[in-house]
PATOR-681232 format. One record per residue (C-alpha): residue number from 1; residue in three letters; y, x, z. Coordinates in steps of 0.05 Angstrom, whole numbers, always signed. Layout:
<kegus>
+------+------+--------+--------+--------+
| resi | resn |      Y |      X |      Z |
+------+------+--------+--------+--------+
|  NUM |  Ala |      Y |      X |      Z |
...
+------+------+--------+--------+--------+
</kegus>
This chain:
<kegus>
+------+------+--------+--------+--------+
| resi | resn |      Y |      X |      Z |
+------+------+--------+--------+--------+
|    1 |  Unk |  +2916 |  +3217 |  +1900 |
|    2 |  Unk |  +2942 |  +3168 |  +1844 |
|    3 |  Unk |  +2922 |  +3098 |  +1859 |
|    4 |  Unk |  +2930 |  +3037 |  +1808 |
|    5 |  Unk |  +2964 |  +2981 |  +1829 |
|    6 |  Unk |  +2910 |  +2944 |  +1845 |
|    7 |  Unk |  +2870 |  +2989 |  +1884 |
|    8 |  Unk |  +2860 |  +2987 |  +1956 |
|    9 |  Unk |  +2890 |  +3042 |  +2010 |
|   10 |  Unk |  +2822 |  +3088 |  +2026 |
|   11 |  Unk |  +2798 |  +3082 |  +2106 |
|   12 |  Unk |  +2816 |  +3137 |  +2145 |
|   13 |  Unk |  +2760 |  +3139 |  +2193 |
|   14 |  Unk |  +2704 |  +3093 |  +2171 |
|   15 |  Unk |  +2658 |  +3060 |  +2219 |
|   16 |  Unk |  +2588 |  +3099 |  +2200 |
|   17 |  Unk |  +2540 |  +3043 |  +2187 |
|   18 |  Unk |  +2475 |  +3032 |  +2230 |
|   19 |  Unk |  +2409 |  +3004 |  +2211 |
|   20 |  Unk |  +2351 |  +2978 |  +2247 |
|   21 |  Unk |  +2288 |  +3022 |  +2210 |
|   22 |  Unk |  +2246 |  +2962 |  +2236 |
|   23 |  Unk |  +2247 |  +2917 |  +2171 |
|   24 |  Unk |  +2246 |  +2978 |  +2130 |
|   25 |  Unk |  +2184 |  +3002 |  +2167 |
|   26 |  Unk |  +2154 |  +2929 |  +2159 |
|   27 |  Unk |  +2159 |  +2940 |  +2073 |
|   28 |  Unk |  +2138 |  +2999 |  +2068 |
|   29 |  Unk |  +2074 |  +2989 |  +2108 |
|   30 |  Unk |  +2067 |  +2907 |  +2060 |
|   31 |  Unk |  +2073 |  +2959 |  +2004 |
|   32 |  Unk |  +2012 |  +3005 |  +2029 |
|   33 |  Unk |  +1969 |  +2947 |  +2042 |
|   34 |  Unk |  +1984 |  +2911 |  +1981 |
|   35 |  Unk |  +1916 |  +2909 |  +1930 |
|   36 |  Unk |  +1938 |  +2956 |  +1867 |
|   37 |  Unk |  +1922 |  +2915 |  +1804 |
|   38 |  Unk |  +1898 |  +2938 |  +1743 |
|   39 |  Unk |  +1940 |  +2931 |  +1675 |
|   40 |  Unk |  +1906 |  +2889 |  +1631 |
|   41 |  Unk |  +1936 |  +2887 |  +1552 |
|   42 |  Unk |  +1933 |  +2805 |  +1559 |
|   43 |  Unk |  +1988 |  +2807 |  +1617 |
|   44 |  Unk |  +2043 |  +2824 |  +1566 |
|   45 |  Unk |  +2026 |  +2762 |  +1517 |
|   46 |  Unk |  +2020 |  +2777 |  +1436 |
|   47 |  Unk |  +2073 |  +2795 |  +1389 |
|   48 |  Unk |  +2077 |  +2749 |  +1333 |
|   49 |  Unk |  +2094 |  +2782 |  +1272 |
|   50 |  Unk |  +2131 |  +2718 |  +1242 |
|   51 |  Unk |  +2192 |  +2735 |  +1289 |
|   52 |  Unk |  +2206 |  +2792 |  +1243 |
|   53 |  Unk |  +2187 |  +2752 |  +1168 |
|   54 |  Unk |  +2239 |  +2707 |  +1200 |
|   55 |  Unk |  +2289 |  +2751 |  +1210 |
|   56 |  Unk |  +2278 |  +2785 |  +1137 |
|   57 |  Unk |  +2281 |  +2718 |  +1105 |
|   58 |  Unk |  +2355 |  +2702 |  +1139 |
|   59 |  Unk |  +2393 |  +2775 |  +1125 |
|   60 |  Unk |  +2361 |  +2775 |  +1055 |
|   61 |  Unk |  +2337 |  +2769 |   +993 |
|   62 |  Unk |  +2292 |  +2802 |   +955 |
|   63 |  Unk |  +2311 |  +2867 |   +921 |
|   64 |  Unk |  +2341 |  +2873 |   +859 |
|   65 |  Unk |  +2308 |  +2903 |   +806 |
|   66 |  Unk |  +2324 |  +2977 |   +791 |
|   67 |  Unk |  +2388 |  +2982 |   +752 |
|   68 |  Unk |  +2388 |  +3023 |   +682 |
|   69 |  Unk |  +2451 |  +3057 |   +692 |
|   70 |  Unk |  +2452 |  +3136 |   +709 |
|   71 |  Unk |  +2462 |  +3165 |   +780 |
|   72 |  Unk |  +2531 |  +3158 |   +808 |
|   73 |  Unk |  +2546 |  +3229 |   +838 |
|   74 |  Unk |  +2598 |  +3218 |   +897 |
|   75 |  Unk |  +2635 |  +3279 |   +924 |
|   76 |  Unk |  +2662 |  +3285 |   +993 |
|   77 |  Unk |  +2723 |  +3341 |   +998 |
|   78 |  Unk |  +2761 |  +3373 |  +1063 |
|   79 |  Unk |  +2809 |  +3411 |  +1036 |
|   80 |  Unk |  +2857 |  +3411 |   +971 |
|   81 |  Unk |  +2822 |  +3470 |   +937 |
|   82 |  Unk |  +2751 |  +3432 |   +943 |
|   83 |  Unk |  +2794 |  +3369 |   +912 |
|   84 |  Unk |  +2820 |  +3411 |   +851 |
|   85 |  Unk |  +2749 |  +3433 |   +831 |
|   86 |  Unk |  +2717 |  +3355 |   +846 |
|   87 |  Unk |  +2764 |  +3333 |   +802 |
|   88 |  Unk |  +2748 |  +3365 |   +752 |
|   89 |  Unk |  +2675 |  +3354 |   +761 |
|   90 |  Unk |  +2694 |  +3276 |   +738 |
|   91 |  Unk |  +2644 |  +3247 |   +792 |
|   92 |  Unk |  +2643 |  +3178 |   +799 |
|   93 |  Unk |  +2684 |  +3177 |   +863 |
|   94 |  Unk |  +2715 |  +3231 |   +909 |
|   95 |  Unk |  +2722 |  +3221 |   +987 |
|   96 |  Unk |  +2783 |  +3252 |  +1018 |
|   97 |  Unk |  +2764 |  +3277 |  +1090 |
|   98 |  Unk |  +2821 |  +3304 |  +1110 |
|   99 |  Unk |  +2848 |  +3326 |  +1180 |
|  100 |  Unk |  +2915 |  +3305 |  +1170 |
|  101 |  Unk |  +2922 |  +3232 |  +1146 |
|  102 |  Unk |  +2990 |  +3235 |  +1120 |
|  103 |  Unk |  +2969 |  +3290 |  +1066 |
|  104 |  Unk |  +2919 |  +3233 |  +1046 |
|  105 |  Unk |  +2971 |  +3193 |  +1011 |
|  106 |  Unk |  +2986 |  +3245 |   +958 |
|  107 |  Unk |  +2914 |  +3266 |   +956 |
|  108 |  Unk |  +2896 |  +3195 |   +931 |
|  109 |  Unk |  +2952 |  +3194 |   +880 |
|  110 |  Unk |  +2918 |  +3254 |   +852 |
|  111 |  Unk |  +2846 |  +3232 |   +845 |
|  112 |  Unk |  +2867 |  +3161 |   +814 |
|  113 |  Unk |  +2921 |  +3195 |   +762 |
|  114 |  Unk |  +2848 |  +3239 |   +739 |
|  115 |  Unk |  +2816 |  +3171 |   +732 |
|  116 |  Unk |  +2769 |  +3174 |   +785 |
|  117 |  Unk |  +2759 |  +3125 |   +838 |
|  118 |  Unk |  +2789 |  +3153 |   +911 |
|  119 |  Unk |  +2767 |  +3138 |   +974 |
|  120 |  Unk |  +2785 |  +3161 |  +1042 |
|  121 |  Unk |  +2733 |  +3174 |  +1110 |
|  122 |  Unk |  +2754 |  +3150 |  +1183 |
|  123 |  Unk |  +2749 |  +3178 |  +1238 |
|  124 |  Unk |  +2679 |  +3184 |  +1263 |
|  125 |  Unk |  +2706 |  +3156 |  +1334 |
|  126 |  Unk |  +2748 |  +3098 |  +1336 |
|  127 |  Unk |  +2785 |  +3085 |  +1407 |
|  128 |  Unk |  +2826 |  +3018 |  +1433 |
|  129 |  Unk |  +2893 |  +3051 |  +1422 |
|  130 |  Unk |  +2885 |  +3082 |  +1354 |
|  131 |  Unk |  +2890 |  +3014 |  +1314 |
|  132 |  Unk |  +2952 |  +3055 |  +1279 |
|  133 |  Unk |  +2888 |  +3089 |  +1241 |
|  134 |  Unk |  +2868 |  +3022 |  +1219 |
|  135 |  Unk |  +2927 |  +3005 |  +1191 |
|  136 |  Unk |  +2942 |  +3072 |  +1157 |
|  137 |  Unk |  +2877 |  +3074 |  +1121 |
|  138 |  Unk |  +2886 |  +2996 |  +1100 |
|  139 |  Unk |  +2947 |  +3013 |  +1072 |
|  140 |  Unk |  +2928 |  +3069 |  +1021 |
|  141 |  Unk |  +2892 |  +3008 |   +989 |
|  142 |  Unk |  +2828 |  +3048 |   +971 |
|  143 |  Unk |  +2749 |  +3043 |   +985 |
|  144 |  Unk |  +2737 |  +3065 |  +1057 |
|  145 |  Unk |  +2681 |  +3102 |  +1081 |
|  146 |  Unk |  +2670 |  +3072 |  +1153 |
|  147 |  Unk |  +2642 |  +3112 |  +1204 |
|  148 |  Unk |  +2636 |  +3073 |  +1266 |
|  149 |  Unk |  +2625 |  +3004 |  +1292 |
|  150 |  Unk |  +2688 |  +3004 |  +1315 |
|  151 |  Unk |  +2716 |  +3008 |  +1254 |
|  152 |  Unk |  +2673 |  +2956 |  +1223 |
|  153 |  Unk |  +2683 |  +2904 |  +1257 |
|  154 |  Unk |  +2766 |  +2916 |  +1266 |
|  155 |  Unk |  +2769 |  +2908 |  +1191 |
|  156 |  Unk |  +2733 |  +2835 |  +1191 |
|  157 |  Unk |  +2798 |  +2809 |  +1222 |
|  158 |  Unk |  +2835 |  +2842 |  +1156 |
|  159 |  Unk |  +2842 |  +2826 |  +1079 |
|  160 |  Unk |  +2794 |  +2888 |  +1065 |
|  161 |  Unk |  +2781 |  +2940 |  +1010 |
|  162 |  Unk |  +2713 |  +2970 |   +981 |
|  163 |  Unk |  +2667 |  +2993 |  +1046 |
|  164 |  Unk |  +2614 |  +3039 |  +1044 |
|  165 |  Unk |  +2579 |  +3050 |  +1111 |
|  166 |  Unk |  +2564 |  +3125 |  +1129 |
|  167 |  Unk |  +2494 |  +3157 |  +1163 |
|  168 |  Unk |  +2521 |  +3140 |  +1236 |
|  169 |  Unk |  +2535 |  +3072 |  +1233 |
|  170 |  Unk |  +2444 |  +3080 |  +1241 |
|  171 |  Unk |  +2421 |  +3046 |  +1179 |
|  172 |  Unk |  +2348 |  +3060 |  +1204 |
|  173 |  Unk |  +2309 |  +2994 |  +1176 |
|  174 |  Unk |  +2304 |  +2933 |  +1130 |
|  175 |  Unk |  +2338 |  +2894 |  +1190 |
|  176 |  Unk |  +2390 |  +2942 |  +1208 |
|  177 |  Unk |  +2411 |  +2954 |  +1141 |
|  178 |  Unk |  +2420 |  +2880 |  +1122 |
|  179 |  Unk |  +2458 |  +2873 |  +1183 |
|  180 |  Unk |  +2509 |  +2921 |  +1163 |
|  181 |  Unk |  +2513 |  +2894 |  +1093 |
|  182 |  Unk |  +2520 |  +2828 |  +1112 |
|  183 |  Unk |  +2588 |  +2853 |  +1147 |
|  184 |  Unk |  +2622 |  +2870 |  +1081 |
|  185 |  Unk |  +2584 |  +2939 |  +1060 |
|  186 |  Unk |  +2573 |  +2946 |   +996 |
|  187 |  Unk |  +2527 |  +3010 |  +1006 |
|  188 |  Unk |  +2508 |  +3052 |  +1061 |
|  189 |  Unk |  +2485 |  +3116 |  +1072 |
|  190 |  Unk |  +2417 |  +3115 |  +1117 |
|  191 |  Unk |  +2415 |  +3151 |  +1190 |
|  192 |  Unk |  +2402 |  +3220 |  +1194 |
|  193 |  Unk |  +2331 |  +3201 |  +1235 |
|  194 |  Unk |  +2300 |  +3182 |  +1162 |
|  195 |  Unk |  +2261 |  +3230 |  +1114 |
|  196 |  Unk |  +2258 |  +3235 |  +1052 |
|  197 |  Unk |  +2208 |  +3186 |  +1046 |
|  198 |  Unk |  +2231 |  +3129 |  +1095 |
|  199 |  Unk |  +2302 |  +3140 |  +1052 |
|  200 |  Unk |  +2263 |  +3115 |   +992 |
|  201 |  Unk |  +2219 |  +3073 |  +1033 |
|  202 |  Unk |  +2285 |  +3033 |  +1063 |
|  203 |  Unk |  +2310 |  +3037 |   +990 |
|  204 |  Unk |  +2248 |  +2998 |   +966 |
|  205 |  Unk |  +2262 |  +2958 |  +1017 |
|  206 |  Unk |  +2335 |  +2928 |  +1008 |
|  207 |  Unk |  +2349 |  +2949 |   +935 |
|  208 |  Unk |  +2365 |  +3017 |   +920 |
|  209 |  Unk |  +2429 |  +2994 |   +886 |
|  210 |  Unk |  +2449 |  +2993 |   +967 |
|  211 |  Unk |  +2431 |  +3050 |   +986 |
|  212 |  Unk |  +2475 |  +3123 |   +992 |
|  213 |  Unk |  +2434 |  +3183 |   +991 |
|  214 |  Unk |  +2472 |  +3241 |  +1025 |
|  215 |  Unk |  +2434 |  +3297 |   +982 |
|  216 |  Unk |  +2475 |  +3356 |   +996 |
|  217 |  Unk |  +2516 |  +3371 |  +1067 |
|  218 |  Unk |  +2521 |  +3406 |  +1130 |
|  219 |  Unk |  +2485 |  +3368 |  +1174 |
|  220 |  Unk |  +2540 |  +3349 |  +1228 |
|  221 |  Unk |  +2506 |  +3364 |  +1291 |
|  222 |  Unk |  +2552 |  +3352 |  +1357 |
|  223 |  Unk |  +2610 |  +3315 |  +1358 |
|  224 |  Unk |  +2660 |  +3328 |  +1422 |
|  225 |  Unk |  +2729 |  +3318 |  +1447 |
|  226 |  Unk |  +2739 |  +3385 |  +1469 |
|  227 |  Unk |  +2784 |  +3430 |  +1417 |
|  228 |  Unk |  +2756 |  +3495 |  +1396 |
|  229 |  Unk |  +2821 |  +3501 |  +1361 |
|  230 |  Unk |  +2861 |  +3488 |  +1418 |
|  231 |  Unk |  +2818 |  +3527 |  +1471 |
|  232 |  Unk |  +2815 |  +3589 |  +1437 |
|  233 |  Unk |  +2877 |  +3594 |  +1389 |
|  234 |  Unk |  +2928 |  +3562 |  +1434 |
|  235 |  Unk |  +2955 |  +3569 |  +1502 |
|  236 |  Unk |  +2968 |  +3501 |  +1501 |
|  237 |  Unk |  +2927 |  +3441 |  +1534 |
|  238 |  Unk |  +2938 |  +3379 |  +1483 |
|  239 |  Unk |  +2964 |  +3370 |  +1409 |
|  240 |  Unk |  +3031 |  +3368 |  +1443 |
|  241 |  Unk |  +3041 |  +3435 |  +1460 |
|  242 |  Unk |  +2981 |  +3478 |  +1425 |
|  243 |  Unk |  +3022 |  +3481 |  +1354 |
|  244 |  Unk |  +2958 |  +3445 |  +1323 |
|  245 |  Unk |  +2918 |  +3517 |  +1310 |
|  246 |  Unk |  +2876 |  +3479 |  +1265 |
|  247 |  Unk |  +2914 |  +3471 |  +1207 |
|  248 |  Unk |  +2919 |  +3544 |  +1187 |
|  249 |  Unk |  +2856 |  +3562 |  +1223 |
|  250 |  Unk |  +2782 |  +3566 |  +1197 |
|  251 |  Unk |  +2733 |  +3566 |  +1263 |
|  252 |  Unk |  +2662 |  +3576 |  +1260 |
|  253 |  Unk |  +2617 |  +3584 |  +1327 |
|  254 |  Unk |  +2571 |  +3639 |  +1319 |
|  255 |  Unk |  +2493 |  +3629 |  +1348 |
|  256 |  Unk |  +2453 |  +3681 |  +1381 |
|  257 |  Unk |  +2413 |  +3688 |  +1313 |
|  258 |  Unk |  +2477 |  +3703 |  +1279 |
|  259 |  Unk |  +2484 |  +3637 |  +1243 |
|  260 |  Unk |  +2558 |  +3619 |  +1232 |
|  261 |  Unk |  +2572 |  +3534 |  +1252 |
|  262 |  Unk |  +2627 |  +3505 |  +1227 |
|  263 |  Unk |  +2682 |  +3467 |  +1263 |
|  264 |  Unk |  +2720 |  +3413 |  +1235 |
|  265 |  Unk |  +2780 |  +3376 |  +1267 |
|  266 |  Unk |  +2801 |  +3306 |  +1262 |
|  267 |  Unk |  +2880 |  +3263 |  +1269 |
|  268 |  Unk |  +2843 |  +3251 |  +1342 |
|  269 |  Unk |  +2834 |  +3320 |  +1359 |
|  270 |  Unk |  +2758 |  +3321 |  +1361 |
|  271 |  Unk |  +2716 |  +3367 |  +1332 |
|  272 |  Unk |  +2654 |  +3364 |  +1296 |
|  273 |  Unk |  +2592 |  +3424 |  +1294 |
|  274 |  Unk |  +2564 |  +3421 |  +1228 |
|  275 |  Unk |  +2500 |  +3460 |  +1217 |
|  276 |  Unk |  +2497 |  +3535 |  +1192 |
|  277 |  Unk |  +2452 |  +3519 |  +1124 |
|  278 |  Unk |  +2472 |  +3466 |  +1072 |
|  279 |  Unk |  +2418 |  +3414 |  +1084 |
|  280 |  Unk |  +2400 |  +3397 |  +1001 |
|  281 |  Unk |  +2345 |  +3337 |   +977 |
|  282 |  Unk |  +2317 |  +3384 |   +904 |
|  283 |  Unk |  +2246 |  +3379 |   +931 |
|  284 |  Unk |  +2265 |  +3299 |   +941 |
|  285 |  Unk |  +2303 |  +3279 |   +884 |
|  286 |  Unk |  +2253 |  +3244 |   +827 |
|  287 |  Unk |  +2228 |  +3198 |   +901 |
|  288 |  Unk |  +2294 |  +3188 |   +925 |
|  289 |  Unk |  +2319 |  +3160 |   +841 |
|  290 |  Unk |  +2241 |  +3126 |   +832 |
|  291 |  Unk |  +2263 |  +3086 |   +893 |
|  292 |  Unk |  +2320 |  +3063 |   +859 |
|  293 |  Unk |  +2378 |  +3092 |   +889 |
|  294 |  Unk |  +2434 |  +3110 |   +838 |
|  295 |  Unk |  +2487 |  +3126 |   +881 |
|  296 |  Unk |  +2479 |  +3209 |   +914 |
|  297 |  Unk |  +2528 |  +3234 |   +958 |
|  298 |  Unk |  +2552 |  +3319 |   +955 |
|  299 |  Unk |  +2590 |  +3329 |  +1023 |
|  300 |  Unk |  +2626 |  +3401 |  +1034 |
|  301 |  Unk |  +2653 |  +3434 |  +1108 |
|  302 |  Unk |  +2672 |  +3501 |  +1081 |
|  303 |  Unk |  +2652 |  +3514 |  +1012 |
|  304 |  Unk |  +2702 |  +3556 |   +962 |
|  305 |  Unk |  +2730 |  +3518 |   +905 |
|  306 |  Unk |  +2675 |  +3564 |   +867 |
|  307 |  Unk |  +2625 |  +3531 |   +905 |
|  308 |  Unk |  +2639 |  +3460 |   +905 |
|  309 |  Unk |  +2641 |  +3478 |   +821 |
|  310 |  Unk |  +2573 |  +3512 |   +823 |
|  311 |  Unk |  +2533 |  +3452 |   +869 |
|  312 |  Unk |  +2565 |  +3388 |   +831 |
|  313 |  Unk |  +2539 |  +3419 |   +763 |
|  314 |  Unk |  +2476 |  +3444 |   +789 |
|  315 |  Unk |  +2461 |  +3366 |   +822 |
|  316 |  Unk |  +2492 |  +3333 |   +753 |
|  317 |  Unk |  +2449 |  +3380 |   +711 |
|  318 |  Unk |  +2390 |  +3358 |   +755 |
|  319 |  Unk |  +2412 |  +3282 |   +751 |
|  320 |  Unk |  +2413 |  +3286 |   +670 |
|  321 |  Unk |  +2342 |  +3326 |   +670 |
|  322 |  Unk |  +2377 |  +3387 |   +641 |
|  323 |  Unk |  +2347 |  +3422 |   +693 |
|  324 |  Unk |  +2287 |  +3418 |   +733 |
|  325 |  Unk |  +2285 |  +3404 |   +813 |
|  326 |  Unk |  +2266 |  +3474 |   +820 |
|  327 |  Unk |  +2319 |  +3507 |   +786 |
|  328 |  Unk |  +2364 |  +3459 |   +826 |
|  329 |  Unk |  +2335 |  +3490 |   +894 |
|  330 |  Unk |  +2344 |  +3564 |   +863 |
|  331 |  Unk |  +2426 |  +3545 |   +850 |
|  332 |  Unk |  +2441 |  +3520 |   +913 |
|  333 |  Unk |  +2399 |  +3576 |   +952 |
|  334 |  Unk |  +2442 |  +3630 |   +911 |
|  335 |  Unk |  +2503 |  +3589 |   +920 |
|  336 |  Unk |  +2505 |  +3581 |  +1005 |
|  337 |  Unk |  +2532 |  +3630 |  +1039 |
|  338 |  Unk |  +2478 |  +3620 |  +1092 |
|  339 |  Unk |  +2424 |  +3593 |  +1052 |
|  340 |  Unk |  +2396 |  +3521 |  +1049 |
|  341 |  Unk |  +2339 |  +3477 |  +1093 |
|  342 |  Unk |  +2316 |  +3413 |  +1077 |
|  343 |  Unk |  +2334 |  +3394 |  +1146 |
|  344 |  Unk |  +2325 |  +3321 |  +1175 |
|  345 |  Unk |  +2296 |  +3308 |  +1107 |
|  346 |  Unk |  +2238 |  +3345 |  +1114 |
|  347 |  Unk |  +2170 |  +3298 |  +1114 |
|  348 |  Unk |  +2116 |  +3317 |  +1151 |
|  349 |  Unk |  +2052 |  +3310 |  +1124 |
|  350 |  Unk |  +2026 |  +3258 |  +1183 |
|  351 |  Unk |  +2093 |  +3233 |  +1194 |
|  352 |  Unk |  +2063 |  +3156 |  +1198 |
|  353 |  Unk |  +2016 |  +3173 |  +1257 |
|  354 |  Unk |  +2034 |  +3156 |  +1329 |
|  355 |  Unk |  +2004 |  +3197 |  +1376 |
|  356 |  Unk |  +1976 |  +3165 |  +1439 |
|  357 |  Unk |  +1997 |  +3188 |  +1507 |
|  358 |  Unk |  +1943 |  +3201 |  +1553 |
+------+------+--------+--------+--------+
</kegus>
């Protein structure tokens, strides 16, 4: 068996070790005659609400008033077909989340010579030995949308460009939020664990200038070092020798209802499960813009070019009131190939109630 260098030689034959059961005896029988006391609420001491107006008052501000400017509709692309049809969308930026980040380079060329601001997604897992990743992405010289801690705080050491913080960096609360802003965000998208309504309540919160709403997406649900790619399109065992499968390869893992997950690799060769159903916000738009946010977020897995065309004009339509919210929800059901859910933004009607354990 490998050793380091440090470790030590294993024993052969170990002594087996012997204990008296005497003082072991002796506790057990203290514990039995020991008087049970009752919990009483006073033994924990009182929470003092001021400990958390303190903290509000240091990571911020009050929030800005609403801003009078339109919705900003951001899309998020995987693939250069989806980029041709953002493009010409004219959204106010388009996120490049692509598996290979040495097609990013002309990617970004093409969005900025359309006019339109480019950024580019990390990784969702950032490891000690992938700083090269860093580097890469600083050098493109384009708004980054940062998905791990990681990440975040390896770009404090560096002369940095635009951030925008995605759902898993767990923008859950006021305090969380202004945390992550106060490292050099200029928005973020909230955590997946929020409704509809906490969205907008958090939004109220921190200014909705801030804030991200991810209003249309596959809802990525498991996130995994093992290669679907590799596993089952390669008799290989690593990127070196599987011939990197998932570059020509679409995968999907089907459920026993019949509902078709998508797979997505990354440059680390981890893969992402989205969800089946495009998760969509229609039934939570007019809260999610009275709250102030003015920034929405369109994120596609494996949409058509057709697709990505037929969602980014039904959401702008919706944006400019050319359409009601209901219409909205009747385009994107026709337009997903297996139908839509409001998803983790679904509010419950008693959503605010804790129930008590008995």
């Amino acid at each position: 068996e490998p050793r380091t260098q440090n470790s030590e030689p294993r024993t052969q034959n170990p002594e087996p070790r012997t204990e008296s059961p005497e003082p072991r005896t002796q506790n057990v029988g203290s514990m039995q005659n020991r008087e049970l006391k009752t919990w009483e609420p006073g033994n924990l001491g009182t929470w003092e609400p001021g400990n958390i107006d303190e903290w509000r008052s240091v990571l911020n501000p009050q929030p800005s008033a609403l801003s009078p400017h339109p919705s900003a509709l951001h899309l998020l692309v995987r693939t250069a077909e989806q980029l041709e049809a953002a493009i010409e969308l004219r959204p106010a930026s388009i996120t490049l989340d692509y598996l290979e980040l040495y097609g990013l380079t002309p990617a970004v060329e093409q969005v900025y010579a359309a006019g339109i601001e480019a950024r580019v997604a990390s990784p969702r897992v950032l490891k000690p030995d992938e700083q090269r990743v860093v580097r890469f992405l600083l050098k493109l010289g384009c708004p980054i949308l940062v998905r791990s801690s990681g990440l975040l705080y390896a770009l404090q050491q560096e002369d940095r460009p635009v951030l925008i913080g995605d759902f898993s960096l767990n923008a859950s609360n006021s305090l969380s939020a202004r945390s992550l802003l106060a490292l050099g965000l200029e928005r973020l998208a909230p955590t997946h664990d929020l409704n509809a309504a906490q969205i907008a309540d958090l939004a109220r919160a921190i200014g909705g200038e801030r804030i991200e709403a991810i209003v249309y997406q596959h809802l990525p649900v498991f996130h995994t070092e093992h290669c679907v790619f590799c596993r089952f399109l390669s008799t290989g065992t690593s990127y070196k020798d599987c011939g990197h499968p998932c570059e020509q390869h679409r995968v999907a893992l089907r459920d026993e209802h019949g509902r078709a997950h998508p797979v997505i690799a990354d440059v680390g060769c981890r893969n992402t499960v989205f969800g089946a159903e495009a998760q969509e916000a229609s039934r939570h738009l007019d809260e999610l813009v009275g709250a102030g946010i003015r920034h929405v977020r369109l994120e596609f897995v494996h949409e058509t070019a057709d697709e990505v065309r037929i969602v980014g004009t039904a959401f702008r339509a919706a944006l400019h009131k050319e359409i009601s919210l209901s219409e909205l929800g009747t385009r994107l059901r026709a337009s997903a190939p297996q139908g839509t859910t409001e998803g983790s933004l679904f509010v419950p009607g008693n959503y605010l109630t804790i129930p008590l354990m008995q």
